[in-house]
C-alpha positions as CSV (number, residue, x, y, z in Angstrom):
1,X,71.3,162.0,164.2
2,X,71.8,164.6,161.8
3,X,69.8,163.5,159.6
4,X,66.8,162.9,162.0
5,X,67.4,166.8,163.2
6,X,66.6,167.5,159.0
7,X,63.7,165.5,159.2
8,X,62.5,166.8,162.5
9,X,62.9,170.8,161.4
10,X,61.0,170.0,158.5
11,X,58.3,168.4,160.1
12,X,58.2,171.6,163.2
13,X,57.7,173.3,159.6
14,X,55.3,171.8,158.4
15,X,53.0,171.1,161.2
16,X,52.7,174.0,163.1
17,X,52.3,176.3,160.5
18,X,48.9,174.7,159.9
19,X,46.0,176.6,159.2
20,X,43.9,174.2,162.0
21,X,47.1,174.4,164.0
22,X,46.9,177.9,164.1
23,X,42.7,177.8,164.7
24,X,43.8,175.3,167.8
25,X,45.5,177.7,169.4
26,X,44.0,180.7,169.1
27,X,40.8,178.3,170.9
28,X,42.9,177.7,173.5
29,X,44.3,181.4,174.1
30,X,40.5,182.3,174.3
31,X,39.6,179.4,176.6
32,X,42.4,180.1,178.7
33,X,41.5,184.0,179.0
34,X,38.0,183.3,179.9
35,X,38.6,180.7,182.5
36,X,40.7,183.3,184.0
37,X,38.9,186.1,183.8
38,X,37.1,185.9,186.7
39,X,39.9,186.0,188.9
40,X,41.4,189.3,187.4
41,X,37.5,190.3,188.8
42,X,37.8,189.3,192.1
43,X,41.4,191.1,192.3
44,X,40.0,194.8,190.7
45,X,37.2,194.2,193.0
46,X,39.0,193.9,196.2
47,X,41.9,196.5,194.8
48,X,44.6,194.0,195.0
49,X,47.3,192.5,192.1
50,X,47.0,188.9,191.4
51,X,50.4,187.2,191.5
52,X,51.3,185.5,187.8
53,X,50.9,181.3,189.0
54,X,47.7,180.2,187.5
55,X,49.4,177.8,185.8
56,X,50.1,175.3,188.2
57,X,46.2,175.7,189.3
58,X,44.5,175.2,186.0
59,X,46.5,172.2,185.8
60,X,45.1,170.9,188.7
61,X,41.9,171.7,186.7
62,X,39.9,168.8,185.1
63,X,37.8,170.4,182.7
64,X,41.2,172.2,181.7
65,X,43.2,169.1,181.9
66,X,40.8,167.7,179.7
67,X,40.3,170.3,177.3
68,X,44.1,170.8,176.6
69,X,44.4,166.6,176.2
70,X,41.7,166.4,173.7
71,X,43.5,169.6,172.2
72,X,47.3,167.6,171.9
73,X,44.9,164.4,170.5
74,X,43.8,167.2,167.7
75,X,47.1,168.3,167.2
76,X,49.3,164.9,166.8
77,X,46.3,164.1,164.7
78,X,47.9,163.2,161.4
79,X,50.4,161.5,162.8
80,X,52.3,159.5,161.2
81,X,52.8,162.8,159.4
82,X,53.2,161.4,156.1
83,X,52.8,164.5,153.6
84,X,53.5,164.4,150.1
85,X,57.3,165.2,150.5
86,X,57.2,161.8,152.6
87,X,58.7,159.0,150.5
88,X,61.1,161.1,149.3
89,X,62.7,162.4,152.5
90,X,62.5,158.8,153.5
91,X,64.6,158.0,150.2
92,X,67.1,160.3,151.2
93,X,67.4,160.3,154.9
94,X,66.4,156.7,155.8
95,X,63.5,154.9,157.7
96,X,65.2,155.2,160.8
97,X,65.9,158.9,160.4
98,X,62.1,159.8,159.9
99,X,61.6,158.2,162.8
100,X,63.8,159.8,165.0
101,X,63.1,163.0,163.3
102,X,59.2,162.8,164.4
103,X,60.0,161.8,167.7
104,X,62.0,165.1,168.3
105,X,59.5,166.6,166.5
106,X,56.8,165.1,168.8
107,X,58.9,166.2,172.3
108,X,59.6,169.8,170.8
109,X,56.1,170.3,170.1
110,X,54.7,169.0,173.0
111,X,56.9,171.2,174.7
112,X,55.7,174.2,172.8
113,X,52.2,173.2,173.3
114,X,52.8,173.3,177.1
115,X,55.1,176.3,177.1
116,X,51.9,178.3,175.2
117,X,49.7,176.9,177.8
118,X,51.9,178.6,180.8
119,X,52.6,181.7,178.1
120,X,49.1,182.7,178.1
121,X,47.9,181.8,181.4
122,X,50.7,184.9,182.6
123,X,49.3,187.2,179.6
124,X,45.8,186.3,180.6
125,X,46.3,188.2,184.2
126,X,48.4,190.9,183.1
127,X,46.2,194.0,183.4
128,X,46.3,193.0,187.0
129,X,49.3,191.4,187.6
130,X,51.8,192.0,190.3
131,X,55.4,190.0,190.2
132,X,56.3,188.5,193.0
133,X,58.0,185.3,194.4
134,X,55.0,184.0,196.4
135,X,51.4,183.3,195.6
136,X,50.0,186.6,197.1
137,X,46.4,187.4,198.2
138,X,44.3,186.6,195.7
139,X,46.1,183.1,195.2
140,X,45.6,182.4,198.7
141,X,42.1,183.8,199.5
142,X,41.0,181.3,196.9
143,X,42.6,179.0,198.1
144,X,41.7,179.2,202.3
145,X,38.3,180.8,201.1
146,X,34.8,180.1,199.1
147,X,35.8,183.6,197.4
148,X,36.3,181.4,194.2
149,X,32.3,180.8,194.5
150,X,31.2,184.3,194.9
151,X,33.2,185.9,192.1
152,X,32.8,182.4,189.5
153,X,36.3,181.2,189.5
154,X,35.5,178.1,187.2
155,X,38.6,175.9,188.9
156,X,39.6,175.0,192.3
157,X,42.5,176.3,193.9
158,X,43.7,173.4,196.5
159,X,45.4,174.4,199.6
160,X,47.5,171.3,199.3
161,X,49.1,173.3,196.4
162,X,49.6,176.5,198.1
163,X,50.8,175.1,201.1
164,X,53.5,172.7,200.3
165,X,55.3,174.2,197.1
166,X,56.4,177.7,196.4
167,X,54.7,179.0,193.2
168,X,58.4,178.6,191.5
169,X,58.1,174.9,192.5
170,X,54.8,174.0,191.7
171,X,55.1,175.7,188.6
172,X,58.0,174.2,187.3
173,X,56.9,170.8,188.1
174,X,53.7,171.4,187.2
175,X,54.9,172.2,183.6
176,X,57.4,169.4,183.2
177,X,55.0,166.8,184.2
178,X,52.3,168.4,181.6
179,X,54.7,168.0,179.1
180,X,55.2,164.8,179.8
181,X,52.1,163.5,179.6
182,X,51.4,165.9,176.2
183,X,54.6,163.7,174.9
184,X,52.9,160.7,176.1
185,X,49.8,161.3,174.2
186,X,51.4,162.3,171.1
187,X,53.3,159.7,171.3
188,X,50.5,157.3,171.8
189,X,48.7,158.5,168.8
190,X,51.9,158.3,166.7
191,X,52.9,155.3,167.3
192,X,49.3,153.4,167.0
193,X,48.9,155.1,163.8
194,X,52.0,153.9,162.8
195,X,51.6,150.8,163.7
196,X,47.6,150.1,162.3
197,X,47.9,152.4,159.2
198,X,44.3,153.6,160.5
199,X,43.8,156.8,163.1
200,X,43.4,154.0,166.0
201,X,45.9,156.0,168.2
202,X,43.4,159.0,168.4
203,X,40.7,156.4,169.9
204,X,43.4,155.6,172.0
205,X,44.8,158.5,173.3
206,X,41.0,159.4,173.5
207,X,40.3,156.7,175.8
208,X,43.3,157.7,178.0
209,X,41.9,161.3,178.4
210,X,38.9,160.2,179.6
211,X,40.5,157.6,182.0
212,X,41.1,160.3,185.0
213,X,37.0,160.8,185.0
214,X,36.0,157.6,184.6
215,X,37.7,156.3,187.3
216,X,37.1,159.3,189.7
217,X,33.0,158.3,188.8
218,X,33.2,154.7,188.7
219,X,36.3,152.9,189.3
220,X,38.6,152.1,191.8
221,X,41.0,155.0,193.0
222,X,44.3,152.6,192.3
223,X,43.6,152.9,188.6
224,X,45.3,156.5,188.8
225,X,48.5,154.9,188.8
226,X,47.5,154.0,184.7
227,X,46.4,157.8,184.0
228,X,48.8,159.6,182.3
229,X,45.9,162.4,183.2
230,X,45.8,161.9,186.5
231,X,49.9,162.1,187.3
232,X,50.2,165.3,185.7
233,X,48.1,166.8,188.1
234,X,50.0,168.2,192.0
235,X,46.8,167.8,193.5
236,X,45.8,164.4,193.1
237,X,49.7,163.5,194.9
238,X,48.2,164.1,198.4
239,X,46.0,162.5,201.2
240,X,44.7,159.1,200.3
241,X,46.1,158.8,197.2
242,X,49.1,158.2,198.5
243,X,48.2,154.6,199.7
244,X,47.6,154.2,195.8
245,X,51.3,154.3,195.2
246,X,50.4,158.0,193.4
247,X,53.1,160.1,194.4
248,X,55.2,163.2,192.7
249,X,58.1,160.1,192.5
250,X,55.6,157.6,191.3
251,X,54.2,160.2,188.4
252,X,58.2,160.7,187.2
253,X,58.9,157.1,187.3
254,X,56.0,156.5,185.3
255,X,56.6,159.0,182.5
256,X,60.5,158.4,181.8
257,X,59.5,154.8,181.9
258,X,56.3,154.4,179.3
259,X,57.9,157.5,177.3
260,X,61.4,155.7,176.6
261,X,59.6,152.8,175.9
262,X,57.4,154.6,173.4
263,X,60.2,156.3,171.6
264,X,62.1,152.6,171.1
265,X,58.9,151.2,170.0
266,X,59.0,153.8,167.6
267,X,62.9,153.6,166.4
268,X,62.3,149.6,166.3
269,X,58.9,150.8,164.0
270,X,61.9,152.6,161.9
271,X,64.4,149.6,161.9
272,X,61.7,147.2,160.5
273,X,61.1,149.3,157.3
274,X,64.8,149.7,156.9
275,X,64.9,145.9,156.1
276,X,61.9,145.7,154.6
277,X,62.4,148.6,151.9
278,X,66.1,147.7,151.8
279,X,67.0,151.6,152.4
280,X,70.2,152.3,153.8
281,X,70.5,154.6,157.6
């Protein structure tokens, strides 16, 4: 463990002080900005502060959803992460080790990415921002209202979301479940490069992004249960869906499941090239 927490520190190092890491984000912080511009509009225009949840909504946001998915596919990108300094951290801390270490690094990261997400969407508002505990006017005209068409609010905001969970709640759950399904793409990209020694987890992972729009065009409704897309989103947890066997319980079940198994695939990936370079743990 200790040395997999080495191996993961230098690899948080590393990585995400990446010039195109670094180009990613500030993308994102702009994307994010402008998709939320419109609603810092509508609140000037009718002289009222907009409450700081827009993250839970722009979850519930394809064209976000799919934005920031292609965006975590960008950034596990070079996974396996195998830089020059690679053989000989893997002389000195072990197969396994390195494994473990960009696993952690792959969860912290992922978490990061997510936590930047939610960071900016509360920046993005603040001009005219006004903290409170519940979702507020604005939140909920757009919600009850077609005020999101007059003033060009590019997302939805579902009534399902506003009226079932408080704006602590959906957020929070909103954020884990993103994270998980960040994890789960890094994770999917890591561990098919790995695996292949080609970049066939980014056509992967790329497949999987595009699986929640494909299926909502063409395909039957009960292949959500297979998008890690799809379950990361509060909306889609609602009305007929629910005869899918897509629930909030489902979407959890689902991600600690196909994650765990991931990460031993992965350590097991690590155990194999123990044996076969004869390095010690």
């Amino acid at each position: 463990m200790s040395k997999g927490l080495r191996v993961f520190c230098f690899q948080l190092k590393q990585e995400l002080v990446q010039v195109r890491v670094l180009i990613l984000f500030m993308i994102l912080a702009v994307f994010i900005y402008s998709y939320l511009e419109p609603v810092s509009n509508l609140a000037q225009a009718v002289d009222e502060k907009v409450s700081p949840w827009a993250f839970p909504h722009l979850m519930n946001d394809y064209i976000c959803q799919m934005v920031f998915m292609v965006s975590t596919v960008f950034l596990f990108s070079t996974a396996p992460f195998e830089g020059k300094a690679h053989y000989y951290i893997v002389q000195r801390s072990g197969s396994f080790s390195w494994q473990l270490g960009n696993v952690l690094y792959i969860l912290a990261s992922s978490f990061l990415f997510v936590g930047f997400i939610w960071g900016f969407s509360v920046i993005s508002l603040l001009s005219r921002t006004k903290f409170s505990g519940d979702w507020g006017i604005i939140w909920g005209t757009l919600a009850r209202t077609n005020a999101g068409n007059q003033y060009d609010v590019p997302f939805t905001v579902f009534a399902y979301t506003v009226g079932v969970f408080s704006p602590v709640e959906a957020t929070a759950i909103s954020f884990l479940l993103e994270w998980a399904c960040v994890s789960w793409m890094g994770l999917v990209v890591y561990l098919f490069n790995c695996i292949t020694k080609k970049m066939t987890g980014i056509l992967v992972a790329s497949l999987f992004v595009f699986l929640d729009v494909m299926i909502y065009n063409s395909w039957t409704p009960k292949a959500y249960r297979f998008s890690p897309v799809t379950l990361a989103q509060l909306k889609v947890m609602s009305g007929n869906n629910l005869s899918y066997g897509v629930s909030l319980k489902y979407a959890v079940v689902f991600f600690a499941v196909t994650i765990t198994f991931f990460i031993l695939i992965c350590l097991g990936q690590g155990r194999k090239k123990v044996k076969k370079w004869g390095l010690k743990k």
